[in-house]
Structure formats: structure tokens, C-alpha cells
C-alpha positions in Angstrom: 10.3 6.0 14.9 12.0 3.8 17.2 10.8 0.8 18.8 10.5 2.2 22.4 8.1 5.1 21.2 5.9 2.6 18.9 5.3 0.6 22.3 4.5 3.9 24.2 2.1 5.0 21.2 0.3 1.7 21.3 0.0 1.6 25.6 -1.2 5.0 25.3 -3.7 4.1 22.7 -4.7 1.2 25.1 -4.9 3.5 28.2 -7.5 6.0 26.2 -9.6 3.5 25.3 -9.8 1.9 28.8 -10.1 5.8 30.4 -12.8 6.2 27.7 -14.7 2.6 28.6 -14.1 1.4 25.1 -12.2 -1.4 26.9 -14.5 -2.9 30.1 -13.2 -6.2 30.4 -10.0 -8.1 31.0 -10.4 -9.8 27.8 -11.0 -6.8 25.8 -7.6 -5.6 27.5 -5.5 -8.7 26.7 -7.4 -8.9 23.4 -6.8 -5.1 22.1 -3.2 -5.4 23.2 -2.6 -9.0 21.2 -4.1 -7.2 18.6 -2.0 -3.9 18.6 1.1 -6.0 19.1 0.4 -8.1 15.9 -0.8 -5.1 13.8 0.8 -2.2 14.7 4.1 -3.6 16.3 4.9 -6.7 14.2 5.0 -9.1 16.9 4.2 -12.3 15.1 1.2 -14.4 16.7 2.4 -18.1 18.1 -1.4 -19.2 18.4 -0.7 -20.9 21.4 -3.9 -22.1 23.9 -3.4 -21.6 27.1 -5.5 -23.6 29.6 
């Protein structure tokens, strides 16, 4: 599987869970997709706080 369809796997994911109010917030947005990207994609987490 190449990279471009793991990314449009992992948005799609995303979308269903926000069509399916499993996502209400924001925060649950930007969290879920940190957390797909980490998991499922590889990308590694920098831990950076942003104020």
C-alpha cells in the first residue's frame, strides 16, 4: 500500500467518525488525527507544547 492511500484510509477513517459524532470537538479532531498519524502512519511524535 502506498503512502498516498494509507493517508486517504486514515482521513476517511477520521471523516466517519466525525459524520458518526464519534468526534464532537476540535480537540478530539486534532487529537484522533495525532493519533492515527503516530499509529497507523509512522509519523514520529516531537512532543512539542504549543502555547
Amino acid at each position: 500500500m502506498g503512502e498516498q492511500e494509507r493517508y486517504k484510509n486514515m482521513l476517511r477513517k477520521v471523516i466517519d467518525a466525525t459524520e458518526n459524532e464519534k468526534i464532537q470537538t476540535s480537540e478530539e479532531l486534532i487529537r484522533t488525527l495525532i493519533n492515527e498519524l503516530t499509529t497507523n502512519i509512522g509519523v514520529k511524535s516531537q512532543h512539542t507544547l504549543v502555547k
